[in-house]
N, C-alpha and C positions, 0 to 999 in steps of 0.2 A: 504493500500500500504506500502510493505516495504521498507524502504532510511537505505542505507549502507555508512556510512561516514569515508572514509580512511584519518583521520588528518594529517601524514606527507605529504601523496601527496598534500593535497588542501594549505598546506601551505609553499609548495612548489611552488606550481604555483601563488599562491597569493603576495610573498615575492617581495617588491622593494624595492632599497635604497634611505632613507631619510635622511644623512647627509654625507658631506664629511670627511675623514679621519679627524683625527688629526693633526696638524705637528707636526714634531717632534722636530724641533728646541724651539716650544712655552715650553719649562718647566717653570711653574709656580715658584714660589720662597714660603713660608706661608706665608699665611697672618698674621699679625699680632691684637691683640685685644681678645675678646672674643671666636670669631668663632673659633681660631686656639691654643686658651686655653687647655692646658693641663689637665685637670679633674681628669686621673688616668695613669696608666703607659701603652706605645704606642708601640705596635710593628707593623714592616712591612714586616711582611713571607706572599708570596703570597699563599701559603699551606694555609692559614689560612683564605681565601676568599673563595676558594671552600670548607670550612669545615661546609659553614651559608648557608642560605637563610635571605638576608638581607632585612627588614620591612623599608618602612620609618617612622620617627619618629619625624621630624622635617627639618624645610627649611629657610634658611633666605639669603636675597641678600644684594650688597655690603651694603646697610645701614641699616643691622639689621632688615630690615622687612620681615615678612611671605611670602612664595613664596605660594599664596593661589591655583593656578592654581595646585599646586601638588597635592593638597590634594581634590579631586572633589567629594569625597559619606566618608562620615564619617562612612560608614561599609565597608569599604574596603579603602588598600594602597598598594602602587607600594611598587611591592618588587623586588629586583636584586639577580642572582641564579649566579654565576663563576662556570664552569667545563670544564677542556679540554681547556685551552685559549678563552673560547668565554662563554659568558655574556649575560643571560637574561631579557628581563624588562617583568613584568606582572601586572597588578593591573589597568588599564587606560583602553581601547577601545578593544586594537589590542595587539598584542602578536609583541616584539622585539627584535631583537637578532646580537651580529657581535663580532667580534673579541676583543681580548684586549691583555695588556701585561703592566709589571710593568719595572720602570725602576731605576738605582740608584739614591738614594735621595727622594725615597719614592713618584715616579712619575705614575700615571695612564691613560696610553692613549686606547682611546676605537676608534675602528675603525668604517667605515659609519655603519650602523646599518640598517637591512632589519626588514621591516613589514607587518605582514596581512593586509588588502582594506580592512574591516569593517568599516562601519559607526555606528555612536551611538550618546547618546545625548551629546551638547556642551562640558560640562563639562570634559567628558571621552575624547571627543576628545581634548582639551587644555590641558589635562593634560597628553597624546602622545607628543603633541608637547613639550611642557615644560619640560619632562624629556628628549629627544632627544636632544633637545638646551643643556641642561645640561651637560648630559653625551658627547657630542659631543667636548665641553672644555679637553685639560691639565688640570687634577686635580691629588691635591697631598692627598695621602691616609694614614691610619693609625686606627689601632685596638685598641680599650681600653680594658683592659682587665678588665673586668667589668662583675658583673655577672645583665642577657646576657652580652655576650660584642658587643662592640658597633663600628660602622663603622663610621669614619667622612671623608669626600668628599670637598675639598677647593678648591675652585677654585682662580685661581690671582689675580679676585677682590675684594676678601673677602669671597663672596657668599659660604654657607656652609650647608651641607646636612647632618642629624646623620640618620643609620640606625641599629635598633637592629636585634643582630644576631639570629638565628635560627637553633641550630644545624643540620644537613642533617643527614638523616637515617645511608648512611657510616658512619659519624663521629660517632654516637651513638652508631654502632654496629662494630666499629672496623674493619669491612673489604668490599671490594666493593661489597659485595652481588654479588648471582647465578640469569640473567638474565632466565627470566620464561613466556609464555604467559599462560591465562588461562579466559577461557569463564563462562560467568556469565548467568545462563537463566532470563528472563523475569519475574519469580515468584518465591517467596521463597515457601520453603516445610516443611511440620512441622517434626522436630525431637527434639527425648530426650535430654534435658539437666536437669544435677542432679540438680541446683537451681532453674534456671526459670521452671514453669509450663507452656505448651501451647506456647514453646519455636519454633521460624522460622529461620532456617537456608538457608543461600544460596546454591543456589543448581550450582555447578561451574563440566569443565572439562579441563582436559590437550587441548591446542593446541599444533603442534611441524611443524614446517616449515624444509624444505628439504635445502639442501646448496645453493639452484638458489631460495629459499626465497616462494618455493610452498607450501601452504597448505598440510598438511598430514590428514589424518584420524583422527576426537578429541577422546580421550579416552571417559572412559563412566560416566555419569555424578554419583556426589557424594553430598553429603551434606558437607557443609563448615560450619565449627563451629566457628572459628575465624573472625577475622578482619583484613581487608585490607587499610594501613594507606593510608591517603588521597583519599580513592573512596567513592561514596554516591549511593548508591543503589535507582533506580527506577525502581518502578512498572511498567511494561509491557515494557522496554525498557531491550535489549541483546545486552550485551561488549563484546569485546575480549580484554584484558585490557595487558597492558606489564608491568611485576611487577617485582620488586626485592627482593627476596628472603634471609634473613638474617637469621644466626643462634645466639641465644640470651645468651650471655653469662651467665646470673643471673637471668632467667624469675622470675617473682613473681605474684603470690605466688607459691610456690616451684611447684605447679603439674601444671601450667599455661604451657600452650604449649612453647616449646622451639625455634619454630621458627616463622620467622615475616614476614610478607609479606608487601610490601610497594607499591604506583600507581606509576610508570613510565609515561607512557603513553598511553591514549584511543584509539587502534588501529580500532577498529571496533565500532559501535553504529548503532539498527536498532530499529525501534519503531513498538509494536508488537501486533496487534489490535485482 
């Protein structure tokens, strides 16, 4: 049986909100001590928040101790994405998301925040809640410039979050990249390549949607030599994946393909027996 998963719609209909606004009159003031320690020099361009994908890397509350709840599988951490005014959490259970905006004096407020109904084990779920409690505070923000550089999160009682940056595919490549869908089959096919012997390429085609967002006819499939940052290919399972297309300024080595394809988003997933 085939299952056709359209992710914005299910998490769309999935989405409820779990915290209230901010106010706005709460601005924080720094804390003062360790947590609000200067380490290296600090800037606050909110340009500079949507240029990461921020990792967490550490947590501590108002008295210096580990916020353990954050940290729930030591192969994975909550990381926070900025684009467009709105803010996302990943790393925990469920997938969350809500507005933000910065204010003078180096202020960040994050609005209620919607999330996917997934259940999972304890851990994944205390660690949704705990960064939603978090992120849910006035907090005052600031970039280290550090190489990564590094995010820190203060809230008024001290409590203090680092997270290391992650450059974003724009940042890397200098421009927002050409949005592109493109269909992945079920099985790879064998084709030449000049170093690997017994080399398997993906076998992928154009999709192109109509202006009311219809399906068109997909071109005819190809072999794909390259890579696609952040997708993982399985066996007998067909994507229709929404990628962003960058052109690479200084590919290396000199004959390495000059452009780059990056995962936006999983439009389609069908398991194919």
């Amino acid at each position: 049986m085939n299952n056709t998963m359209l992710f914005p719609l299910l998490l769309a209909l999935a989405a409820c909100t779990q915290n209230a606004p901010a106010p706005e009159s709460a601005t924080p003031t720094p804390a003062a001590g360790p947590a609000a320690a200067a380490d290296a020099p600090a800037a606050t361009d909110a340009k500079a928040l949507d240029g990461y994908r921020w990792r967490l890397e550490s947590a501590t509350d108002a008295g210096g101790a580990r916020i353990d709840a954050l940290f729930p599988d030591a192969g994975r951490a909550l990381t926070l994405d900025f684009a467009d005014g709105r803010v996302s959490v990943s790393g925990g259970c469920n997938g969350q998301g809500g507005s933000y905006h910065t204010v003078d004096g180096g202020a960040l407020e994050i609005g209620s925040l919607m999330s996917t109904q997934m259940a999972c084990d304890a851990p994944l779920m205390d660690a949704d809640t705990a960064v939603a409690a978090l992120l849910a505070r006035p907090l005052q923000w600031r970039i280290e410039e550090s190489a990564p550089p590094r995010l820190r999160l203060v809230a008024a009682d001290g409590s203090s979050t680092t997270w290391i940056g992650e450059a974003t595919a724009q940042t890397r490549y200098g421009s927002p990249g050409e949005t592109v869908f493109m269909e992945v089959a079920p099985q790879r096919i064998a084709c030449s390549h000049p170093l690997i012997p017994d080399y398997q390429c993906l076998q992928v085609r154009e999709i192109r949607y109509d202006a009311g967002g219809v399906k068109q006819p997909p071109g005819e499939w190809q072999a794909f030599y390259g890579d696609i940052e952040g997708f993982e290919f399985r066996e007998g399972e067909r994507k229709v994946l929404r990628l962003k297309k960058f052109n690479k300024p200084d590919p290396v080595p000199a004959d390495a393909s000059s452009i780059a394809y990056v995962l936006d988003m999983v439009v389609e997933s069908e398991l194919v027996r």
